[in-house]
PyMOL Python script that loads the backbone (N, CA, C, O; Angstrom):
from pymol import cmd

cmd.read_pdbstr("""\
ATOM      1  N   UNK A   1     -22.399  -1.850   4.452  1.00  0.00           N
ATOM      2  CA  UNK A   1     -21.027  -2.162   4.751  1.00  0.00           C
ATOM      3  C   UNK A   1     -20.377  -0.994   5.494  1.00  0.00           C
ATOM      4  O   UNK A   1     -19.758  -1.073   6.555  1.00  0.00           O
ATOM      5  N   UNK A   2     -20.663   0.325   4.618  1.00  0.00           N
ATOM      6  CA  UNK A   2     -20.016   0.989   5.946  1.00  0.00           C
ATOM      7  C   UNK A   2     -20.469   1.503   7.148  1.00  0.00           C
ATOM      8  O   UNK A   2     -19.742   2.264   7.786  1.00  0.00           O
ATOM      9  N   UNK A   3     -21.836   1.119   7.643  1.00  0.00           N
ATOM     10  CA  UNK A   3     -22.313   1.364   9.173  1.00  0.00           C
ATOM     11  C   UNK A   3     -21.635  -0.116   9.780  1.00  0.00           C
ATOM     12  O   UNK A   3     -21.910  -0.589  10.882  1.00  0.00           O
ATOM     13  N   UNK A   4     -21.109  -0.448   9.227  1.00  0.00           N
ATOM     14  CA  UNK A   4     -20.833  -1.876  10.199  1.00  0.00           C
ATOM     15  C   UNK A   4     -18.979  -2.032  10.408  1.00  0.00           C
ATOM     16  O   UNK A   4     -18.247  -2.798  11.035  1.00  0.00           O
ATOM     17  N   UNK A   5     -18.792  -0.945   9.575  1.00  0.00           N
ATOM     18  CA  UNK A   5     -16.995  -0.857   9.877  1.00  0.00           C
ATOM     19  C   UNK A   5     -16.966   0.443  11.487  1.00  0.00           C
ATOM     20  O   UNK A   5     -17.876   1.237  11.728  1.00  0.00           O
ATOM     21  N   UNK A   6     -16.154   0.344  12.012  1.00  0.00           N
ATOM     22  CA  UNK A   6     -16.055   1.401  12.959  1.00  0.00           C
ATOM     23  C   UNK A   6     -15.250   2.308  12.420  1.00  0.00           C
ATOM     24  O   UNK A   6     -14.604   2.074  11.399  1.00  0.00           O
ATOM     25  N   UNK A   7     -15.208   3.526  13.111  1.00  0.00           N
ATOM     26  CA  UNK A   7     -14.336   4.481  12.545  1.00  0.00           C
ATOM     27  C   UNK A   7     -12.895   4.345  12.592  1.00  0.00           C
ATOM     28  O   UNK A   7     -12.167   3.976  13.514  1.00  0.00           O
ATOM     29  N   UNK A   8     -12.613   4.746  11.328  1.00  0.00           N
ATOM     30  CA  UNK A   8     -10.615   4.644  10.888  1.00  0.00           C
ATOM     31  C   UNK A   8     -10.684   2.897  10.067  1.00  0.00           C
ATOM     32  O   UNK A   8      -9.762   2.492   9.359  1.00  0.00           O
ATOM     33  N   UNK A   9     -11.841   2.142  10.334  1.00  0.00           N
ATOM     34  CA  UNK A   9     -11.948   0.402  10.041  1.00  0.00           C
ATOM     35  C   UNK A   9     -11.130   0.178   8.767  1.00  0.00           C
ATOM     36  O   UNK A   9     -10.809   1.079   7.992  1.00  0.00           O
ATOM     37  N   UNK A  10     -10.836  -1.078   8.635  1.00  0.00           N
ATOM     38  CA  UNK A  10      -9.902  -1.063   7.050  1.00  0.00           C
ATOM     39  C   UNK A  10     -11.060  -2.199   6.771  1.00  0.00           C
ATOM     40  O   UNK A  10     -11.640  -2.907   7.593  1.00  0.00           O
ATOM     41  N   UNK A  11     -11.218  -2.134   5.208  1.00  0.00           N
ATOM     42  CA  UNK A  11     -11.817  -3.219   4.255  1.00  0.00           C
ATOM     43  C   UNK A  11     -10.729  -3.153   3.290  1.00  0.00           C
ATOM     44  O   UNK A  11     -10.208  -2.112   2.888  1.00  0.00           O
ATOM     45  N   UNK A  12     -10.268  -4.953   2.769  1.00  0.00           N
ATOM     46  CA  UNK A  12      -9.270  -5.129   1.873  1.00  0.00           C
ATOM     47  C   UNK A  12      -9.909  -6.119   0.872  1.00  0.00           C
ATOM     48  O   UNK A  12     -10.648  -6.960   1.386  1.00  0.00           O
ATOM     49  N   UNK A  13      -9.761  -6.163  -0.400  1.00  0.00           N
ATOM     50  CA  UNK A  13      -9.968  -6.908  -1.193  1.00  0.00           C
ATOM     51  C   UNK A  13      -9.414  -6.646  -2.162  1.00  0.00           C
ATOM     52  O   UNK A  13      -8.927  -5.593  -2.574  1.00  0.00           O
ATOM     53  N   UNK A  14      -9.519  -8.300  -2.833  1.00  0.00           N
ATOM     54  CA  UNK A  14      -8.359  -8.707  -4.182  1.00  0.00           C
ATOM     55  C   UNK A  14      -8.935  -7.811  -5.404  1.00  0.00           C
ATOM     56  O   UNK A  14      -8.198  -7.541  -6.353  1.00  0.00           O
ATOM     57  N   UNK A  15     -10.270  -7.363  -5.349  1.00  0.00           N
ATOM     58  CA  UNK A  15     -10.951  -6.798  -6.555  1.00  0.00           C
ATOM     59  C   UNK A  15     -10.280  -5.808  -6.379  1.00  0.00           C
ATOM     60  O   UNK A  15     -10.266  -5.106  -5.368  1.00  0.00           O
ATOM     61  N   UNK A  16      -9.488  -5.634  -7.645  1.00  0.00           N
ATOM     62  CA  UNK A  16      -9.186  -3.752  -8.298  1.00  0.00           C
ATOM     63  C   UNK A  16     -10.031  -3.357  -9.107  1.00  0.00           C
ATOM     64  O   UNK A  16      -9.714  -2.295  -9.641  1.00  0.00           O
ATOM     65  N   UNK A  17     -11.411  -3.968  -9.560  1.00  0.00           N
ATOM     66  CA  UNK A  17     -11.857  -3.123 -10.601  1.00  0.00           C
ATOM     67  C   UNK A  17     -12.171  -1.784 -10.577  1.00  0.00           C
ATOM     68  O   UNK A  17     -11.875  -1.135  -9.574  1.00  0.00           O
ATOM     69  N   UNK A  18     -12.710  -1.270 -11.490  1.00  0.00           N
ATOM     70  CA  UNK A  18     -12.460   0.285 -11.160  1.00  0.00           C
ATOM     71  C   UNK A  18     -14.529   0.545 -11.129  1.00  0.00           C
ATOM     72  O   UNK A  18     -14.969   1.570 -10.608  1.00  0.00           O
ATOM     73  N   UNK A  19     -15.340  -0.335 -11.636  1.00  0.00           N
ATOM     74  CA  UNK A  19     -16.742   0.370 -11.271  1.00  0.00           C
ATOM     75  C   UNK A  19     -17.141   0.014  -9.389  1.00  0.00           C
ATOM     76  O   UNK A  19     -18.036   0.455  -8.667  1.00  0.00           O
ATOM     77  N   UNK A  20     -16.011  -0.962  -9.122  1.00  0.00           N
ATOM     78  CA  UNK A  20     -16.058  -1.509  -7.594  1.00  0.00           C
ATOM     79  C   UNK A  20     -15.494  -0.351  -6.140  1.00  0.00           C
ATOM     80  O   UNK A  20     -15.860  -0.231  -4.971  1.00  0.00           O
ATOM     81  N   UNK A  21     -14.444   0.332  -7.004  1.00  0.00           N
ATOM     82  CA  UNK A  21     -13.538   1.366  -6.378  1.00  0.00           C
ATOM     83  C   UNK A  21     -14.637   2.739  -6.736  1.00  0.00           C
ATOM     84  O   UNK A  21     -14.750   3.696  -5.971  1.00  0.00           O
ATOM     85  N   UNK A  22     -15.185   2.640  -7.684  1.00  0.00           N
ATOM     86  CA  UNK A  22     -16.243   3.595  -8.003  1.00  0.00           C
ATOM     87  C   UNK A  22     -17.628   3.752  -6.634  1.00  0.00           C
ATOM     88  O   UNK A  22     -17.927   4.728  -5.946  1.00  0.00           O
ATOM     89  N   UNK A  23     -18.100   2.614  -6.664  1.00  0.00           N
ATOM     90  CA  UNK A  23     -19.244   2.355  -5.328  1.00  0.00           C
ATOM     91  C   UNK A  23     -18.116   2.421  -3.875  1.00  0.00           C
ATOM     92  O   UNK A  23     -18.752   2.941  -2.958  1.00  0.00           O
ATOM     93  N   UNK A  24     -16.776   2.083  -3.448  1.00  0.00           N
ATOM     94  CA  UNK A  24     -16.899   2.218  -2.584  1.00  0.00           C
ATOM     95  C   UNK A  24     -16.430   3.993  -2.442  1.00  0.00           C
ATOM     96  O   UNK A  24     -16.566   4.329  -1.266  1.00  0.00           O
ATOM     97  N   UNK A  25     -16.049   4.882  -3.115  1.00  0.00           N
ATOM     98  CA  UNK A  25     -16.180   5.973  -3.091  1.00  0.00           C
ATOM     99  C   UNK A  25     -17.431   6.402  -2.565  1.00  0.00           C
ATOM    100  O   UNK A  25     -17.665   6.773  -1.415  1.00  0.00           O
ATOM    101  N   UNK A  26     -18.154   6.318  -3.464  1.00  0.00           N
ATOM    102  CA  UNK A  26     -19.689   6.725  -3.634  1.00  0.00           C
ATOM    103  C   UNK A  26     -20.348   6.596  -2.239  1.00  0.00           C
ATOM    104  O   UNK A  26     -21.337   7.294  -2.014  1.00  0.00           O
ATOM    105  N   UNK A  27     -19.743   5.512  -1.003  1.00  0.00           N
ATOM    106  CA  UNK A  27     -20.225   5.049  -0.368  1.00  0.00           C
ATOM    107  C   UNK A  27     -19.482   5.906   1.043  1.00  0.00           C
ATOM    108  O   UNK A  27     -20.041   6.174   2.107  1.00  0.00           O
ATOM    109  N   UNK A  28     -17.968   6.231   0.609  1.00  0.00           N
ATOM    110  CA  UNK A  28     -17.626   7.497   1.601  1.00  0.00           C
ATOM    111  C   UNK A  28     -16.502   6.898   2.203  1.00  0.00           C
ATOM    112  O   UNK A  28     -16.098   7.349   3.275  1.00  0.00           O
ATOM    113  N   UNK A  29     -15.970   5.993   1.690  1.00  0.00           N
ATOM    114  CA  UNK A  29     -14.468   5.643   1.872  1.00  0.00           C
ATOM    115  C   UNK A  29     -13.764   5.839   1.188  1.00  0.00           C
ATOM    116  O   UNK A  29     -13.876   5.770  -0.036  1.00  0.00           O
ATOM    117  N   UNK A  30     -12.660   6.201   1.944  1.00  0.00           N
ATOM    118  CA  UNK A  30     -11.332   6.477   1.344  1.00  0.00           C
ATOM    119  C   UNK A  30     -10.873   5.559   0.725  1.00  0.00           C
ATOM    120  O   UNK A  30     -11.184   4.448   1.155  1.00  0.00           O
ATOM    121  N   UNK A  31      -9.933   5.612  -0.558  1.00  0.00           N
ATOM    122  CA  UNK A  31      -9.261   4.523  -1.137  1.00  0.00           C
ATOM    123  C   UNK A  31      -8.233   4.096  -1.528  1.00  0.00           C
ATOM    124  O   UNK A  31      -7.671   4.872  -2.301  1.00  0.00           O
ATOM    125  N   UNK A  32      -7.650   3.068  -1.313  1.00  0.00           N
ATOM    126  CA  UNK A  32      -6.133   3.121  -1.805  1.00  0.00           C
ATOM    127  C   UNK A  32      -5.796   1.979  -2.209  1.00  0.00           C
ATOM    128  O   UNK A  32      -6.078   0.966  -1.569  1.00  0.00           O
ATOM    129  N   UNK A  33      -5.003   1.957  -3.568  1.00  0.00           N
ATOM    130  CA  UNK A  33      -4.454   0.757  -4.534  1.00  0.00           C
ATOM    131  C   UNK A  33      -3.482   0.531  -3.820  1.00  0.00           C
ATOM    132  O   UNK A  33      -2.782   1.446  -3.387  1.00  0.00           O
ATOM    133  N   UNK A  34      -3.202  -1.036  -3.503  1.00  0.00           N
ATOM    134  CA  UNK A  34      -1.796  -1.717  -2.630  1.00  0.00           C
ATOM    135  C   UNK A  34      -1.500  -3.035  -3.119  1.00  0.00           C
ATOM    136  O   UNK A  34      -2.380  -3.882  -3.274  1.00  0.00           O
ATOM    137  N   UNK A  35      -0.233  -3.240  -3.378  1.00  0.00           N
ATOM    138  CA  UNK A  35       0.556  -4.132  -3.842  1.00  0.00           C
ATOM    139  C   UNK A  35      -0.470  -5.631  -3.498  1.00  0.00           C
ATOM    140  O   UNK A  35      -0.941  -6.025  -2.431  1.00  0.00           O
ATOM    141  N   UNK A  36      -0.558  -6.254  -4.993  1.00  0.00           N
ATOM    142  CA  UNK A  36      -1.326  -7.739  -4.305  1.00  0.00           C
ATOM    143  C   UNK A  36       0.063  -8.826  -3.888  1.00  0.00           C
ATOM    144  O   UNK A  36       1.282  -8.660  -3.843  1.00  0.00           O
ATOM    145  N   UNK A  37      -0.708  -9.794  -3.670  1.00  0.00           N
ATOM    146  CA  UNK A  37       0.277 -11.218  -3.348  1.00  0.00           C
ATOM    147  C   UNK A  37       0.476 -11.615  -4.711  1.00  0.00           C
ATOM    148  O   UNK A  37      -0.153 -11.237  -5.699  1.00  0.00           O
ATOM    149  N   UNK A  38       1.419 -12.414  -4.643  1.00  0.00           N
ATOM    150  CA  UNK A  38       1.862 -13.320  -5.830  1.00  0.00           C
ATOM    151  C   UNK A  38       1.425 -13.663  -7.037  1.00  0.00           C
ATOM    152  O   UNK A  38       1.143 -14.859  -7.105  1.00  0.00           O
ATOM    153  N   UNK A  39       1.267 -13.063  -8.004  1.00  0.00           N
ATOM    154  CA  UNK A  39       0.072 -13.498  -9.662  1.00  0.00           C
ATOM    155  C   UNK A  39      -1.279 -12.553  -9.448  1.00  0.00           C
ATOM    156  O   UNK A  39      -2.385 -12.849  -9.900  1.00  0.00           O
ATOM    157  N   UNK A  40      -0.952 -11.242  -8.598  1.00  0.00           N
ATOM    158  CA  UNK A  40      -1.845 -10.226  -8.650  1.00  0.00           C
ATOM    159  C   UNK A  40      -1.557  -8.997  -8.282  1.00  0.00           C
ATOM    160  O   UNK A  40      -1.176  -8.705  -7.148  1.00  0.00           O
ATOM    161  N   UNK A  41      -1.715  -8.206  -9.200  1.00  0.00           N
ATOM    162  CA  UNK A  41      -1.178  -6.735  -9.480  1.00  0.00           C
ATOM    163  C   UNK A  41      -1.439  -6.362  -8.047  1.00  0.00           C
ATOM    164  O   UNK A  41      -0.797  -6.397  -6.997  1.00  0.00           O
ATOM    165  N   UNK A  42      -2.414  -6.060  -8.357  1.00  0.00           N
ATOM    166  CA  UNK A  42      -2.998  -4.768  -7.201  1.00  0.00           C
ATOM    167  C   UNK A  42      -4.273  -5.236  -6.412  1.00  0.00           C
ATOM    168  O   UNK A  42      -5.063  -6.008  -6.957  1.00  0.00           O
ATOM    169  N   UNK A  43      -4.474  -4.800  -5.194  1.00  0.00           N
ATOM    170  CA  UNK A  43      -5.400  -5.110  -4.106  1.00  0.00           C
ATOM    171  C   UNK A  43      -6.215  -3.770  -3.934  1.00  0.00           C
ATOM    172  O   UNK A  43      -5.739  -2.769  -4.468  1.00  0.00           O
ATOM    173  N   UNK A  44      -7.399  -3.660  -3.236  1.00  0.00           N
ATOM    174  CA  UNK A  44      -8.017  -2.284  -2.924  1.00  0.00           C
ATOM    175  C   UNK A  44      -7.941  -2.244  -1.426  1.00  0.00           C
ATOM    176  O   UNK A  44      -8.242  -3.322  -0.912  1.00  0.00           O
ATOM    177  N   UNK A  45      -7.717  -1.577  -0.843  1.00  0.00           N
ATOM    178  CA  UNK A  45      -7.911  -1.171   0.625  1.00  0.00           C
ATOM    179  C   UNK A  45      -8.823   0.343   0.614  1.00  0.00           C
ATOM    180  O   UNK A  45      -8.677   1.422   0.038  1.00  0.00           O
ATOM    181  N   UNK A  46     -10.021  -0.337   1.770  1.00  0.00           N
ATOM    182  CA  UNK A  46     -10.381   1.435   1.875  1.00  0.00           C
ATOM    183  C   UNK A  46     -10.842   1.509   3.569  1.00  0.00           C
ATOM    184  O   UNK A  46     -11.103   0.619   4.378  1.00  0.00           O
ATOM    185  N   UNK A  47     -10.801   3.095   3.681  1.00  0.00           N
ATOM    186  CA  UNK A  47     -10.808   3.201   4.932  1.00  0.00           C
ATOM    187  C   UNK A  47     -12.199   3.833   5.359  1.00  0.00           C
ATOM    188  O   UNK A  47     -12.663   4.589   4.506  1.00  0.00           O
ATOM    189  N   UNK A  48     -12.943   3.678   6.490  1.00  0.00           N
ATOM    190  CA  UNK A  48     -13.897   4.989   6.788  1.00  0.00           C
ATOM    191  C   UNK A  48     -13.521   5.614   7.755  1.00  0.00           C
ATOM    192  O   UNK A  48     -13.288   5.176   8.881  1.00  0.00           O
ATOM    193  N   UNK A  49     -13.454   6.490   7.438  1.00  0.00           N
ATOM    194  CA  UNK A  49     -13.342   7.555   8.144  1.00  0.00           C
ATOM    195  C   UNK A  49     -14.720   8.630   8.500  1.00  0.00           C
ATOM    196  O   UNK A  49     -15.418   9.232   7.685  1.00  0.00           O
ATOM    197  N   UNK A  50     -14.808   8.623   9.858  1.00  0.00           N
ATOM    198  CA  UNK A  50     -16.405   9.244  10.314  1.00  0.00           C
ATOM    199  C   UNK A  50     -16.643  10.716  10.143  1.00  0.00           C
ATOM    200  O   UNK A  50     -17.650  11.334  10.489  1.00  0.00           O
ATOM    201  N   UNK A  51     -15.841  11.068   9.707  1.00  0.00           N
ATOM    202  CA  UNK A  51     -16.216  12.944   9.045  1.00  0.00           C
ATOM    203  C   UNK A  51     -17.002  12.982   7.825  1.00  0.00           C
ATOM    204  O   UNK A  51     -17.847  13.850   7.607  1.00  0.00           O
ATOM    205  N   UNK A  52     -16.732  12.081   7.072  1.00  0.00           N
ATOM    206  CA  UNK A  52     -16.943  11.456   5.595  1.00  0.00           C
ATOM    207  C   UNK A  52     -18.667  11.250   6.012  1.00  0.00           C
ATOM    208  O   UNK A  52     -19.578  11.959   5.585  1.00  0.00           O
ATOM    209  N   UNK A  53     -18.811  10.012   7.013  1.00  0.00           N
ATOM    210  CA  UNK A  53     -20.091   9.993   7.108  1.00  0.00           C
ATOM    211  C   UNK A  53     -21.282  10.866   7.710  1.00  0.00           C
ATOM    212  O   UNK A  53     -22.474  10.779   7.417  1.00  0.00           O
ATOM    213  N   UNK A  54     -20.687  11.711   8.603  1.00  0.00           N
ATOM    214  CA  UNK A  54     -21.052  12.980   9.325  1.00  0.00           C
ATOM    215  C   UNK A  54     -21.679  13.912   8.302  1.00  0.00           C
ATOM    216  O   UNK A  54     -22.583  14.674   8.645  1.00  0.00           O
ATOM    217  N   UNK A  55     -21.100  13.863   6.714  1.00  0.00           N
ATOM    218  CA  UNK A  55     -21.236  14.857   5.976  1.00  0.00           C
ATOM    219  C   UNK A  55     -22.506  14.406   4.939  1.00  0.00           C
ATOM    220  O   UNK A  55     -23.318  15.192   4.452  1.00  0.00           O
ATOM    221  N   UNK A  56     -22.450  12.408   4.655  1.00  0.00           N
ATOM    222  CA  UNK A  56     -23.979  12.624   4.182  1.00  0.00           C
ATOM    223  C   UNK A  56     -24.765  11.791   4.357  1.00  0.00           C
ATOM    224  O   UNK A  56     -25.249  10.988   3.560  1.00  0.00           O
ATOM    225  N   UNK A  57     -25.004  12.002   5.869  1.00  0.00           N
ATOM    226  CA  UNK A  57     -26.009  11.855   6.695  1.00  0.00           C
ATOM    227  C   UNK A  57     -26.694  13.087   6.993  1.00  0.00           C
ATOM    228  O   UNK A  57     -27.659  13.088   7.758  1.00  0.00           O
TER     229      UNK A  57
END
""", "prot")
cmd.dss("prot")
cmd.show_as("cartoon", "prot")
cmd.util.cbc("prot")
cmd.orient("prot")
């Protein structure tokens, strides 16, 4: 998933869990909790950013 985002790319999803926000760390995106739609707390957005991947590669 993240060789296939371009650099700065956004991925959004309804999952907030936290072992999910755990892998996409792990994976070298940035992360950020954002307001969900209607009958859902919170959304995940994460970003890549190519310094991140520069570093473990």
């Amino acid at each position: 998933m993240f060789d296939a985002l371009k650099p700065d790319g956004l991925l959004t999803t309804y999952c907030a869990k936290g072992s999910v926000k755990r892998n996409f760390r792990a994976l070298g995106f940035d992360l950020e909790a954002i307001a969900g739609p209607p009958g859902k707390r919170e959304m995940t957005r994460v970003v890549k950013k190519e310094a991140v991947k520069s570093l473990v590669m």
